[in-house]
Every structure is written in C-alpha cells, then in structure tokens.
N, C-alpha and C positions, 0 to 999 in steps of 0.2 A: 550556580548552574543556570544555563538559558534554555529554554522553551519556545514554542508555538503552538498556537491553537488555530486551524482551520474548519470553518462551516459551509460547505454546501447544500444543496439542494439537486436531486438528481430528478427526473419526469421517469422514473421506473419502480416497478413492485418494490417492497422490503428484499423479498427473497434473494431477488436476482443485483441487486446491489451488496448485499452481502457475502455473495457468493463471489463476486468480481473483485473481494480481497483475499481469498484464499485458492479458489480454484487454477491450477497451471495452467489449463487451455483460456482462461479471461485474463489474468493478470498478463498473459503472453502477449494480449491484445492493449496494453494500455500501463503498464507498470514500468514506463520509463520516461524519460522528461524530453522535450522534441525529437529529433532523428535519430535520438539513441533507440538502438531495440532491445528485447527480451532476446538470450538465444539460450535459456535457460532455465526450467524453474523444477526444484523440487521440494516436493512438503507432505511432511507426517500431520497434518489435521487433526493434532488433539493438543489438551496442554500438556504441556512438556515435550509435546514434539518439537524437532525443528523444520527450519524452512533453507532452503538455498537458490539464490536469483540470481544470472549472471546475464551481465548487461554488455554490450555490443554497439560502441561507440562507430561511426561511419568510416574511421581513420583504420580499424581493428580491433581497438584495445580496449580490452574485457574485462571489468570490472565484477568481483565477487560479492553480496550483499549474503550476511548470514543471520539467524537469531532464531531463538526459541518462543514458541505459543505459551503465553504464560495466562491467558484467560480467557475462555470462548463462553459465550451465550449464543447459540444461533440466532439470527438477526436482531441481535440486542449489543454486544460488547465483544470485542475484538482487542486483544493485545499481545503485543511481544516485544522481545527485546531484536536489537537492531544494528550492526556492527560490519563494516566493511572489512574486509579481509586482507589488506593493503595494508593496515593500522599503519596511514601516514596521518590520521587526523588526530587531536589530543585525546576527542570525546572518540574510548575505544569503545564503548558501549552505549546506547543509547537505548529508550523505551518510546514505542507507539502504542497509543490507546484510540479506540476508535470507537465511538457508539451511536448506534441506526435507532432512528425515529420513525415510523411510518406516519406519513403525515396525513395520506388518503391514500387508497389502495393503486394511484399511479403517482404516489410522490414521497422520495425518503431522503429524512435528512440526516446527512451525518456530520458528526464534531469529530474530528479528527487532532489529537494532542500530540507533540511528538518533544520529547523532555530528555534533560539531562546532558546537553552540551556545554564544554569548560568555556567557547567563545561565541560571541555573536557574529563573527564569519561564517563561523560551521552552522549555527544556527540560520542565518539568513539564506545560507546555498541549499539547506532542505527546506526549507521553505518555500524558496520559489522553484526547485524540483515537484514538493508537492503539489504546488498549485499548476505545474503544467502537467505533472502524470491527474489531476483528477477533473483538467481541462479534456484530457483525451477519453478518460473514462465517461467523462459526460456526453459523447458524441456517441460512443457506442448502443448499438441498438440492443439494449440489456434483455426486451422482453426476448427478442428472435434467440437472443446467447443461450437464456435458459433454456428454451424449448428444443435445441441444437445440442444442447451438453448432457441431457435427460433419456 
C-alpha cells in the first residue's frame, strides 16, 4: 500500500482551519485542485456520517468524491474514508487522517496523511491535488470565513 503525508502551516485561528474541512459553504471555497470547482457538497458532521463532494471540471465533467467520518476531535483530529464514485482507480477505497496543531492563536498547523493506495500513480495524482486544494485554502481569508458562517 502507498501513502502521503502532508504539513502545512496556515496564518489563521485553530477553529476556522478546522472548520474549512468539514463545513459545505468553506470547502465550496477551496476543496478542488486549480480550475476545477466545488458544485457540490454534502455532509452528516458526525462519525459515522457521510460526506458527498462533486467537483466540476471547466470542460463539464463531474466527478463524485464519497466517504464516511470515521473520527472527529474538534480542532484536534479529522478522519474519513475516501472513494471516488467512478471506481475507475484500483485503490477503491482510501483513508485521510488529518490533525490541527495550534501553534499560537493566529497559527495552525496541520499533517495531513492520506493511505491505502495499491499504486504510486494514484498515490502521486492525490498528492499533488492535495498540495494545490491546501494552496488554495491557504489564500483564503479564514478569520472573515468564520465570522461570515456564524
């Protein structure tokens, strides 16, 4: 099985970084990788719930991402499973785990792990997905987001 681990560092509170992985109206803003958009998100917020994210390539074509909440800490630990709806990839199933650091009250860092791919294709195409959806995430104005979603 292949894996990734990603580390950034965000200039925003714990709260509102943590929020900007679960909440429909943030992830709408930054949960896709260059000019792909969001034109879709739904999520039960608990564990055992699921989530559903449909993504909106510039050409039309819409891509379904599914999986279930398998472990929440609020602004600690984040996890689910992760499965494209196409099942044209091997890895039908996959798991992200994801854990917030506050590092001062305007800085949070997260590891982001994302496991259980049969090849290092599939593994290297989310990867650099992830590192452009958390390039976009980091441009967002996360304090104004909170104060806006409240």
């Amino acid at each position: 099985m292949f894996h990734f681990t990603l580390n950034a560092t965000f200039h925003a509170a714990l709260t509102p970084v943590f929020d900007a992985f679960h909440k429909p109206e943030l992830l709408m803003q930054w949960f896709a990788p260059g000019d792909v958009m969001v034109s879709q998100v739904m999520s039960d917020f608990r564990e055992g719930g699921r989530y559903r994210i449909v993504l909106l390539e510039t050409s039309g074509q819409q891509y379904a991402l599914t999986g279930q909440y398998t472990h929440i800490v609020t602004n600690e630990h984040l996890a689910f499973s992760w499965a494209w709806e196409d099942n044209q990839e091997e890895s039908v199933i996959t798991a992200v785990d994801i854990r917030f650091d506050e590092q001062d009250k305007d800085t949070t860092h997260v590891t982001l792990t994302h496991s259980g791919f049969m090849n290092a294709a599939e593994r290297d195409q989310h990867q650099h997905g992830w590192m452009a959806c958390l390039e976009k995430l980091a441009s967002l104005p996360l304090s104004d987001a909170l104060r806006n979603t409240h």
